[in-house]
N, C-alpha and C positions, 0 to 999 in steps of 0.2 A: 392376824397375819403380820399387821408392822411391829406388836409386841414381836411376836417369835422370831421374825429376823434382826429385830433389834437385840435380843437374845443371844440369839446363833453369833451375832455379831461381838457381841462382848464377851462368850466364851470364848472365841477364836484369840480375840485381843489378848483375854486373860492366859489362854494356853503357849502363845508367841512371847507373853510377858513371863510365864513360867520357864518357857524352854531356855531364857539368857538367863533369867536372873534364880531361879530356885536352886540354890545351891545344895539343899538338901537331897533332889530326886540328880542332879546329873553334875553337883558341882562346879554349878557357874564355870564350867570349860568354855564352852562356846563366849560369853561376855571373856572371860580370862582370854582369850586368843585374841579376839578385837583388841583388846585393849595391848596384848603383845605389837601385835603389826602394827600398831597406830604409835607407839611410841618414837621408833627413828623419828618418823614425821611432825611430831610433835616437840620432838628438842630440834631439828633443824629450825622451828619457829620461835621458843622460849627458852632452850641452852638448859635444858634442866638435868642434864648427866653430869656428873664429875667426870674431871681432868684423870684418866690413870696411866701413869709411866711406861708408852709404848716406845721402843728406839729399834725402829724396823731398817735402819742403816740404809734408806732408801729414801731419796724426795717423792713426798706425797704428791698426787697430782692437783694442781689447781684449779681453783675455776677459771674455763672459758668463757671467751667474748662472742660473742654472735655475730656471724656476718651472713649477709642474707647472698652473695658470691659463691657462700660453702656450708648451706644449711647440712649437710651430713656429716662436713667434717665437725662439726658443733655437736651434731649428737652422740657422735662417738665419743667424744672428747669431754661432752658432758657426762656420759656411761661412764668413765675412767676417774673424772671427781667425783662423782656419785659414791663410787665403791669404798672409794677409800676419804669418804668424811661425810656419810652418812650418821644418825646419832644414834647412839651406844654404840657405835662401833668398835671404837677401842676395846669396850667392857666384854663384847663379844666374843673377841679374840683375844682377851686375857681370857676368860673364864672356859674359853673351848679349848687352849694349851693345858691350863689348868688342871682340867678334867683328863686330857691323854695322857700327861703324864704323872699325875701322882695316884689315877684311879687305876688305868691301865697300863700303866707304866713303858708306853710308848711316845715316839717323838712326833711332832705335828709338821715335822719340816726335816726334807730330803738332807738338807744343807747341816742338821744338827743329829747325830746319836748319841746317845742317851747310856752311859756305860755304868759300870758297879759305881756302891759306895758314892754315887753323884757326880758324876765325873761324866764331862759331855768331852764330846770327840766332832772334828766336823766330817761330815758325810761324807756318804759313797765315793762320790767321784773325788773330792776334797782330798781324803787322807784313808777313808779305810780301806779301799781298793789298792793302795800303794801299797799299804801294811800287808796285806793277803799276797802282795807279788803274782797279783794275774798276768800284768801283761809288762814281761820282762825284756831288755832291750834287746832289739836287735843286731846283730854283727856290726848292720848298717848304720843305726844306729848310735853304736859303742863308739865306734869308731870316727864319726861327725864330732861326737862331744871331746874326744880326745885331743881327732885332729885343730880343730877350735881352742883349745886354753892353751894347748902347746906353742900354737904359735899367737895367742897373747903371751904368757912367757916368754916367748923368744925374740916377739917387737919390745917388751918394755925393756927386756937385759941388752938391747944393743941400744936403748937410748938411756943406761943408767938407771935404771929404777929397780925396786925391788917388788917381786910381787907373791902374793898370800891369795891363793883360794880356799877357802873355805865353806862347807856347807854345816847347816844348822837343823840337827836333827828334830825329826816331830814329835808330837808330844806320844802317841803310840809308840814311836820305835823306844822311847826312854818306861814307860808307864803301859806295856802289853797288858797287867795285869789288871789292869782296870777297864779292858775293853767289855763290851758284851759277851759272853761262851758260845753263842752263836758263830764270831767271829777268828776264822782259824787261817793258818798258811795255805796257799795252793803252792808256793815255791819257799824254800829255806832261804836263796841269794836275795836280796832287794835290788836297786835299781841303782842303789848308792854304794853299796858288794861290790857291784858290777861294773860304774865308775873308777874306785877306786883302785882295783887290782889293775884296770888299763893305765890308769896314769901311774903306779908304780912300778910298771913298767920300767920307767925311769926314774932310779931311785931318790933324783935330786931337785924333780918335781914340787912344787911348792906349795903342798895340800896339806888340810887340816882337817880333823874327825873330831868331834866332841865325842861321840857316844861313849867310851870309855869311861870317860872322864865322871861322867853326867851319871851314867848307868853306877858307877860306885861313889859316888857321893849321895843319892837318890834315898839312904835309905836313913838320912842323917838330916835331909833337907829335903823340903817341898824346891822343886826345882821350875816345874810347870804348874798355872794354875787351874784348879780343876775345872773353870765354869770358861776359861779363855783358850785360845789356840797357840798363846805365846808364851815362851819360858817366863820365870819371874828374875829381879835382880839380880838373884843369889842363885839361880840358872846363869844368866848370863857372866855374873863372876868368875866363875870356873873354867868358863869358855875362855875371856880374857887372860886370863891366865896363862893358857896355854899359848894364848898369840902373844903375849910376850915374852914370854920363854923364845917362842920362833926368832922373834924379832933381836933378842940377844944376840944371836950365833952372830948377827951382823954387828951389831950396836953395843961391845963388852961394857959390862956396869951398868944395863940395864936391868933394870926390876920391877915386878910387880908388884900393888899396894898387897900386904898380906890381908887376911880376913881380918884380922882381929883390929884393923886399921879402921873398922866401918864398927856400927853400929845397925842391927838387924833389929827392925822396927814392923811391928804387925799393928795396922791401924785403918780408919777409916775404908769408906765401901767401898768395892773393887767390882767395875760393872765388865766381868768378861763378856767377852762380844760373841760365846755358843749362848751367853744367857740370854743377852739383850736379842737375841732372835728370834729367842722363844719369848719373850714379853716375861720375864721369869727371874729377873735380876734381884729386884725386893724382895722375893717371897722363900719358893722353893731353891734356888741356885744363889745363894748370896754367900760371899767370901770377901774376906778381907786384904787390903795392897798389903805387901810385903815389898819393904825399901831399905836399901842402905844407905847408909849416909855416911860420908868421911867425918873421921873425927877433928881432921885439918884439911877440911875441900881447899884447892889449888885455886889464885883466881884466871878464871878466864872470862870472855865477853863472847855471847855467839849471835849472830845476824842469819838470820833465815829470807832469803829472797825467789821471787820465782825467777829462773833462769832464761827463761826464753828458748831453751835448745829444745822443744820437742814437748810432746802432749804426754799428759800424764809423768811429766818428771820434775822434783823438787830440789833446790838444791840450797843446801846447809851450810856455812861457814863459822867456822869456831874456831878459838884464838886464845890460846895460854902462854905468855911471855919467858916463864921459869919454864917452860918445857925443852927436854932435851934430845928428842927427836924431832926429823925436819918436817916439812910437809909432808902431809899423807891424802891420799884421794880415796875415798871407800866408795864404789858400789855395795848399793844392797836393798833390803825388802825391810818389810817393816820390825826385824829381830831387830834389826842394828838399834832401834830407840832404846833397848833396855840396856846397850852395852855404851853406850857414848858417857856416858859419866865415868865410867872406868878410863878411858880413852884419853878423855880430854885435858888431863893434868898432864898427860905425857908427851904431848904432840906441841909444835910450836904453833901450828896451823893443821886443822882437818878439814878438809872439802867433803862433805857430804850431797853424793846424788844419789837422790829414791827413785831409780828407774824401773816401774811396775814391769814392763815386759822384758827387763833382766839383758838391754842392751851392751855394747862396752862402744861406752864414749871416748873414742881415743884425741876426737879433736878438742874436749876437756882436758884430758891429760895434756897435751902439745900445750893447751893455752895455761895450765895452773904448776907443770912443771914440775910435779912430784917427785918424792925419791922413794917413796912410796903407794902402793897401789893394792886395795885388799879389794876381792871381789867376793861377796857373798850373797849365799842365798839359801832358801830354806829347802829342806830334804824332799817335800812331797811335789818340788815345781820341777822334777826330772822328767814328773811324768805328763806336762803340759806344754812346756816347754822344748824349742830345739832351736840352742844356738846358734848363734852366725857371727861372724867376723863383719867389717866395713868393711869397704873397697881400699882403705888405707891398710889393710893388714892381708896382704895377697899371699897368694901360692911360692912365692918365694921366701917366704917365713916359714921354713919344712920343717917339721918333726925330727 
């Protein structure tokens, strides 16, 4: 009887011992999964993953402190570092972008699409919704954004200054042809159409359009880069160009550096920021910077300080002594980085503020005294965007 359940006994062991580890009848699955799940846990204790190049434009959450005051708000807070530095995690989310997009050639993230010939676009609500012209502006609207830069024009020309609006088109409105087929118009006008005809209204209005420009040079030059949301140098060249052209009609014998003044340089890695979202920079979306360089750069000196006026805004100061223009004050977003070296030999002083919610700082202007004042911004924030004046630029500044 003890023989035969000692028996039974060591068959059971041996068939528990077969069912993990006989690879042959089922494939060692069952041991191959333990050993899956057990890994995170296993490098949270001996670091045994490699390092791979994730740039999620995001701070990771860190570890929390425990206080026995707010034991749930610990565990939540533990939940939120857990996720995001857990081990293999990075490798996880490299190898699962990986897999959507070069096996099924979809995107893993609302905020990136994924267009021909490798060419990303940011999302829906981002740029391709603008592109499609769903939701076009209202009377009400039209008419706010009008009423608003008119009478910024109208306060800077009664205190002297001259002023430049400009907007900076997207990289879809220049490169349609590289979106997905999926992706078509529901309206032919855009939203920047639809700006513009209202402000030329009056012909002497002080607005600027690349698209032109851009759209017939485009087929001669990479103007946008394919894996980023921002023009390249040689994008933003052209555009300059055209702002000083404008800036002549005031300023005779003024000129722009011709192209052939620069040297056009393809070199080292250029991490655009649709790639770095997808974890995808190294591998499958990898492109090169494209820069020009003067062949006789002008000297300037430039100091970057935070200003203290208000969250989320930076403000720039650059200083070229041989320049023959006076101060200039630029609002703008973040196109202006690619245009400031074109800039900066011509100006004797630029004030630069990156004001993210696309404000207009007039008690800047009062205090830095410009004779110049360019406001820029880029084509798809028409549709997030809805400006306003300060209380210093009132209803008596009419249209």
């Amino acid at each position: 009887m003890t023989k035969s359940l000692l028996q039974k006994n060591t068959c059971g062991s041996r068939r528990n011992f077969n069912l993990w580890f006989n690879f042959n009848k089922n494939s060692g699955l069952p041991l191959l999964f333990m050993i899956l799940i057990s890994l995170p846990l296993l490098d949270g204790f001996f670091k045994i993953s490699r390092a791979t190049p994730l740039n999620e434009k995001r701070k990771l959450a860190g570890q929390p402190h425990f206080s026995i005051r707010d034991p749930f708000g610990y565990l939540k807070s533990f939940e939120s570092y857990f996720n995001d530095n857990f081990g293999f995690r990075d490798q996880l989310v490299y190898f699962h972008n990986m897999i959507l997009v070069t096996v099924l050639r979809i995107s893993p993230l609302e905020g990136v699409v994924i267009g021909r010939d490798g060419w990303l676009f940011m999302g829906r609500e981002g740029e391709i919704d603008y592109f499609r012209s769903i939701k076009p502006f209202t009377k009400a609207e039209l008419m706010s954004w009008r009423t608003v830069l008119q009478r910024r024009w109208h306060w800077l020309q009664r205190h002297g200054i001259i002023y430049i609006f400009m907007v900076t088109p997207n990289k879809s409105t220049i490169y349609p042809e590289y979106l997905p087929r999926t992706i078509r118009r529901a309206n032919p006008q855009s939203r920047l159409d639809q700006l513009l005809a209202a402000l030329r209204r009056d012909p002497d209005f002080p607005v600027l359009d690349f698209r032109g420009i851009l759209s017939r040079e485009k087929n001669d030059s990479l103007l946008f880069y394919r894996t980023d949301t921002h023009w390249t140098e040689l994008g933003a060249y052209f555009a300059y160009r055209q702002i000083m052209k404008k800036l002549a009609a005031t300023f005779p014998g003024l000129r722009a550096a011709s192209l052939d003044q620069f040297t056009v340089e393809n070199g080292g890695n250029f991490n655009g920021d649709l790639a770095l979202e997808l974890c995808m920079q190294n591998s499958e979306f990898k492109e090169q910077k494209l820069t020009l360089r003067s062949k006789s750069p002008a000297p300037f000196a430039t100091s970057s300080t935070e200003s203290g006026i208000g969250h989320y805004i930076e403000k720039t100061i650059s200083k070229c002594p041989s320049g023959v223009l006076p101060t200039a004050l630029i609002l703008h977003d973040s196109f202006m980085f690619q245009l400031k070296p074109f800039f900066q030999p011509h100006f004797q002083r630029i004030v630069y503020i990156w004001a993210w919610d696309w404000r207009f700082l007039f008690e800047e202007i009062e205090s830095e005294k410009p004779k110049i004042v360019i406001d820029e911004m880029v084509e798809r924030f028409l549709s997030d965007r809805m400006p306003a004046n300060p209380p210093g630029i009132t209803d008596s500044d009419k249209d």
